[in-house]
C-alpha positions as CSV (number, residue, x, y, z in Angstrom):
1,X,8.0,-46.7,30.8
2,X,9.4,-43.3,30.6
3,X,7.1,-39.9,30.4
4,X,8.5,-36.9,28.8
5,X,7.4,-33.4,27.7
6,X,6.4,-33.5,24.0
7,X,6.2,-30.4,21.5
8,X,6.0,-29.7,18.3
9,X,8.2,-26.8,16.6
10,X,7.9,-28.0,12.9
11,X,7.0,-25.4,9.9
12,X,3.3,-25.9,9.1
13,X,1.9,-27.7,5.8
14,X,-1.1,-24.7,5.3
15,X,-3.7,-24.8,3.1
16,X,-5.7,-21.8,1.7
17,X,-8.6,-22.6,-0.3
18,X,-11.8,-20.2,-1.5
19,X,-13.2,-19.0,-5.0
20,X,-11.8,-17.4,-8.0
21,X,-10.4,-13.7,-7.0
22,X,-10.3,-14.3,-3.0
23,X,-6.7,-13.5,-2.7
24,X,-5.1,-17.1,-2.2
25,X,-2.1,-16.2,-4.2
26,X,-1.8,-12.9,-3.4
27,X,-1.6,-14.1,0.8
28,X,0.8,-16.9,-0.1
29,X,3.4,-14.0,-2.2
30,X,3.7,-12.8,1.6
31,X,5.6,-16.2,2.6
32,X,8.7,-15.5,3.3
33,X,11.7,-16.2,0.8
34,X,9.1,-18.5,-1.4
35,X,10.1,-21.3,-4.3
36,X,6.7,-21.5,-6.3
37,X,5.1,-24.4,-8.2
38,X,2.9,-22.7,-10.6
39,X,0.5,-25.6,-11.7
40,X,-1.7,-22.8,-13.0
41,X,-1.0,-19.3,-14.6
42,X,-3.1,-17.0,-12.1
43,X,-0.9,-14.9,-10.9
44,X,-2.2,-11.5,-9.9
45,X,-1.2,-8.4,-12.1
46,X,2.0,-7.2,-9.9
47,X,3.0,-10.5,-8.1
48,X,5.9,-11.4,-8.8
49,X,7.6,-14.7,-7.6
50,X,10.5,-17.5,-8.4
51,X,8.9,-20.2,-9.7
52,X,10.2,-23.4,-10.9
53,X,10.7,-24.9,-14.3
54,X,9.7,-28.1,-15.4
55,X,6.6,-28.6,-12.9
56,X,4.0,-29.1,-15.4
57,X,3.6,-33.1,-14.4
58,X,3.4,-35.3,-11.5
59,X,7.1,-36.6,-12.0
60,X,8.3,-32.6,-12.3
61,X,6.3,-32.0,-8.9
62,X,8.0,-35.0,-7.1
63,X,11.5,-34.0,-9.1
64,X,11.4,-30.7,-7.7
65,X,11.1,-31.7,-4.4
66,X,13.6,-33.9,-4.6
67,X,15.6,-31.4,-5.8
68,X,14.3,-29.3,-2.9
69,X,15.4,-31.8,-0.2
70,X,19.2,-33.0,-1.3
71,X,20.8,-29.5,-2.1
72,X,21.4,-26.6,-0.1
73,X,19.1,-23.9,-0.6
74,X,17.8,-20.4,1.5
75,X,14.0,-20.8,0.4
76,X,12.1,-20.8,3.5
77,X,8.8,-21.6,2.2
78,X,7.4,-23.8,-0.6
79,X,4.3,-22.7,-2.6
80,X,2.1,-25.5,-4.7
81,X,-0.2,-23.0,-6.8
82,X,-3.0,-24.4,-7.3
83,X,-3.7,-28.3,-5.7
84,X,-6.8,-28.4,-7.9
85,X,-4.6,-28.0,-10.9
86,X,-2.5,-30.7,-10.0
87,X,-4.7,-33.2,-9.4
88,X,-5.5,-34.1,-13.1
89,X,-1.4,-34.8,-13.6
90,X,-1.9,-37.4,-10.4
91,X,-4.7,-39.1,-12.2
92,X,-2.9,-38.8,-15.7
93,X,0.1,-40.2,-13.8
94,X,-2.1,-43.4,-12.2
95,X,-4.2,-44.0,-15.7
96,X,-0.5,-44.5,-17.3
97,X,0.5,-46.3,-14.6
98,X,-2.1,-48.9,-15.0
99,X,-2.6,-48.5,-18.6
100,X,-6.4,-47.3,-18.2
101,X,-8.0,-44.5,-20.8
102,X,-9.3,-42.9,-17.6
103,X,-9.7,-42.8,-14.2
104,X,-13.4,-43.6,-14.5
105,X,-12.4,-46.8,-16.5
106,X,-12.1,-49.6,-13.3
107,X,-15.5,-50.2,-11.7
108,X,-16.5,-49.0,-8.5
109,X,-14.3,-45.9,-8.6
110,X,-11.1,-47.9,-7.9
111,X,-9.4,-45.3,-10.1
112,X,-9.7,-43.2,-7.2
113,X,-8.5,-45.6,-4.4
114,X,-5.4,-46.5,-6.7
115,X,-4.7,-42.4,-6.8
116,X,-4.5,-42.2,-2.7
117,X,-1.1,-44.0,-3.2
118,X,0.4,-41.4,-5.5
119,X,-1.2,-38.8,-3.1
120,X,0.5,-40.2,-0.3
121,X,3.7,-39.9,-2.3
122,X,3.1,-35.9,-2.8
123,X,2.4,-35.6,0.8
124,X,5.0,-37.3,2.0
125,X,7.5,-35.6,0.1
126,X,6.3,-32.0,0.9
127,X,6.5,-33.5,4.9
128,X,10.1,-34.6,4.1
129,X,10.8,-31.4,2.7
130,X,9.3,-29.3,6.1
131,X,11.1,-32.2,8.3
132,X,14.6,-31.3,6.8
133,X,15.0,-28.0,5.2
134,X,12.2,-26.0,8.1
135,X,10.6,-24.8,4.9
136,X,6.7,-23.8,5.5
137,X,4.4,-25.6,2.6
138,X,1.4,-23.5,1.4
139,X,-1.1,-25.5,-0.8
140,X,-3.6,-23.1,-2.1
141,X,-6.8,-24.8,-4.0
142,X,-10.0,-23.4,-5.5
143,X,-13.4,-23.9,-3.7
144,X,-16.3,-25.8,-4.7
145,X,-19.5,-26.5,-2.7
146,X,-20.1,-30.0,-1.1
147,X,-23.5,-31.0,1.2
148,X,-22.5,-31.8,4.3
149,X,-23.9,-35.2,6.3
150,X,-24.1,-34.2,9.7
151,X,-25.5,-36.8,12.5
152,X,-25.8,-34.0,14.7
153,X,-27.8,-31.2,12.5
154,X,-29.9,-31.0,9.4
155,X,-28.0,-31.9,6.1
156,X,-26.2,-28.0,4.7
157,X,-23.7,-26.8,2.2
158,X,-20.4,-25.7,2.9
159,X,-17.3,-24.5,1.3
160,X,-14.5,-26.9,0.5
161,X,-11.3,-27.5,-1.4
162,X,-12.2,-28.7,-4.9
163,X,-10.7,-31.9,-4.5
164,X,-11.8,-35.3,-5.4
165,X,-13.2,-36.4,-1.7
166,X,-10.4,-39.0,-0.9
167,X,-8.2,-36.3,-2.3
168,X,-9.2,-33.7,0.0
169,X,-9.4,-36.1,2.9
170,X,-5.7,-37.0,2.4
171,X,-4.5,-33.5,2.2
172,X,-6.8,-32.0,5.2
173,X,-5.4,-35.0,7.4
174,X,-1.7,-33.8,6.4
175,X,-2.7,-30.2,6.8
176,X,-1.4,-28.3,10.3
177,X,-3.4,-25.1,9.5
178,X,-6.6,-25.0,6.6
179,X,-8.0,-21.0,5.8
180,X,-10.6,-20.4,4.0
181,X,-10.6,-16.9,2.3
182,X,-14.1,-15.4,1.4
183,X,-15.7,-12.3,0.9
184,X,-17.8,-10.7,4.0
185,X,-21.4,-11.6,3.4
186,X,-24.0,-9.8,4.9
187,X,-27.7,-8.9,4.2
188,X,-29.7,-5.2,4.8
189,X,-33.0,-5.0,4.7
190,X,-35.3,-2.1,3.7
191,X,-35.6,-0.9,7.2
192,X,-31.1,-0.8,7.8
193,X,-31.3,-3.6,9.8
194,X,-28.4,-5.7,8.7
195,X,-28.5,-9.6,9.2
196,X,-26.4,-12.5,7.8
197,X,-26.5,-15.3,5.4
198,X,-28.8,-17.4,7.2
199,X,-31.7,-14.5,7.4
200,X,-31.2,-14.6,3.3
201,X,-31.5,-18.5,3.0
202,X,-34.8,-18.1,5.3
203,X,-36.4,-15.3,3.3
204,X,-35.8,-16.9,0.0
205,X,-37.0,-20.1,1.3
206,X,-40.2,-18.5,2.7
207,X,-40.7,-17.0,-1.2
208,X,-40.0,-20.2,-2.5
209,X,-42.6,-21.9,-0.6
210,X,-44.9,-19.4,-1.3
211,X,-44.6,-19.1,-4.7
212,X,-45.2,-23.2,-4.9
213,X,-48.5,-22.9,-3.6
214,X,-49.6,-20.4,-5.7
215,X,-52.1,-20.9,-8.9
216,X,-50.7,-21.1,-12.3
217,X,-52.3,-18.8,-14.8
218,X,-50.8,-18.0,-18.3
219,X,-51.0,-14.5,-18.9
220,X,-50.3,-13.0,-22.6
221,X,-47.2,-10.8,-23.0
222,X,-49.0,-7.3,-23.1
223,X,-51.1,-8.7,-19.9
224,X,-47.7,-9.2,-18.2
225,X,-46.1,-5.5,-19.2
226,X,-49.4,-3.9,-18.0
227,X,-49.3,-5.8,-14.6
228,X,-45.4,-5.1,-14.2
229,X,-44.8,-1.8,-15.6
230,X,-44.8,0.3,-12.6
231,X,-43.2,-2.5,-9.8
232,X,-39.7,-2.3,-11.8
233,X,-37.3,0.6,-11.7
234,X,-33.8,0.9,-11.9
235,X,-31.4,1.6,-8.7
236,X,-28.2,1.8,-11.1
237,X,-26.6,4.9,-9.7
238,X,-26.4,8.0,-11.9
């Protein structure tokens, strides 16, 4: 047996994921020499970018990286815009495939197990594409909020892409860098003391428990303006 040094100087496959507005196109214009895929038209006013024709199904995706691969080209970097937009052409692709209606039509959610194979096929092709050419792949998506199962701590929420969850499990795994782009959340109290998200999620918990164990009276409307009038005023600036 032989032991020698091993490294890695590939490109990176990156994904960027967070809400509507965060910036995800916007960071991946700043790619160098970028080919788009524009599976969505979100572009930001003042972006502008080369996108490819002819994208607008799972067959266009895996023809333009073909396209990518065989012939000669500068582009250094490859951007699918939006992953979450694409996936309904993958399923489209696998319910023709297999003659269903929908995805939802074979029991158990096999629909979903049968799309991992085209998945793979995306993947592999975007790999092939970073293995030959050097190109950087940047796969933005839109966030959604998952609960998370965690052996070691109390069940939470967190961000994720919004991905079908064999979806995103495929793509993470082929992923060499995942960001998350969001907005700076922080809380200040009355006092200026500032906190963070967690300090919210107790205080509001704390109200909510509150509030349960209070007793419910019905109160006519004029009894309600009387009791509220004066704890309501407006902060709008003038």
């Amino acid at each position: 047996m032989q032991i020698t040094k091993a490294n890695s100087n590939r490109a990176p496959i990156a994904v960027i994921y967070g809400n509507e507005g965060r910036g995800k196109t916007t960071l991946a214009s700043k790619f160098p020499h970028a080919v788009w895929f524009l599976l969505e038209r979100g572009l930001p006013h003042g972006v502008e970018v080369e996108a490819a024709e002819g994208v607008d199904s799972f067959e266009g995706v895996m023809n333009g990286l073909r396209h990518l691969y065989s012939v000669e080209h500068t582009y250094q970097t490859l951007v699918v815009d939006t992953l979450d937009a694409f996936e309904p052409n993958v399923l489209e692709h696998v319910c023709a495939a297999n003659h269903w209606r929908n995805i939802e039509q074979p029991s158990y959610g096999k629909g979903y197990v049968a799309a991992d194979e085209t998945w793979r096929r995306f993947l592999n092709g975007v790999s092939a594409l970073r293995d030959k050419r050097g190109m950087t792949v940047v796969l933005t998506c839109h966030a959604t909020i998952e609960r998370v199962e965690d052996p070691r701590a109390p069940t939470y929420t967190a961000y994720a892409p919004k991905l079908h969850k064999r979806a995103r499990a495929l793509v993470m795994d082929a992923a060499d860098v995942v960001g998350f782009l969001a907005e700076d959340l922080r809380v200040v109290t009355d006092d200026g003391v500032s906190g963070n998200a967690h300090v919210l999620r107790q205080a509001m918990a704390a109200f909510f428990s509150w509030r349960a164990a209070q007793p419910l009276t019905r109160k006519t409307g004029s009894e309600c303006r009387r009791k509220f009038r004066s704890r309501w005023t407006s902060t709008s600036p003038t």
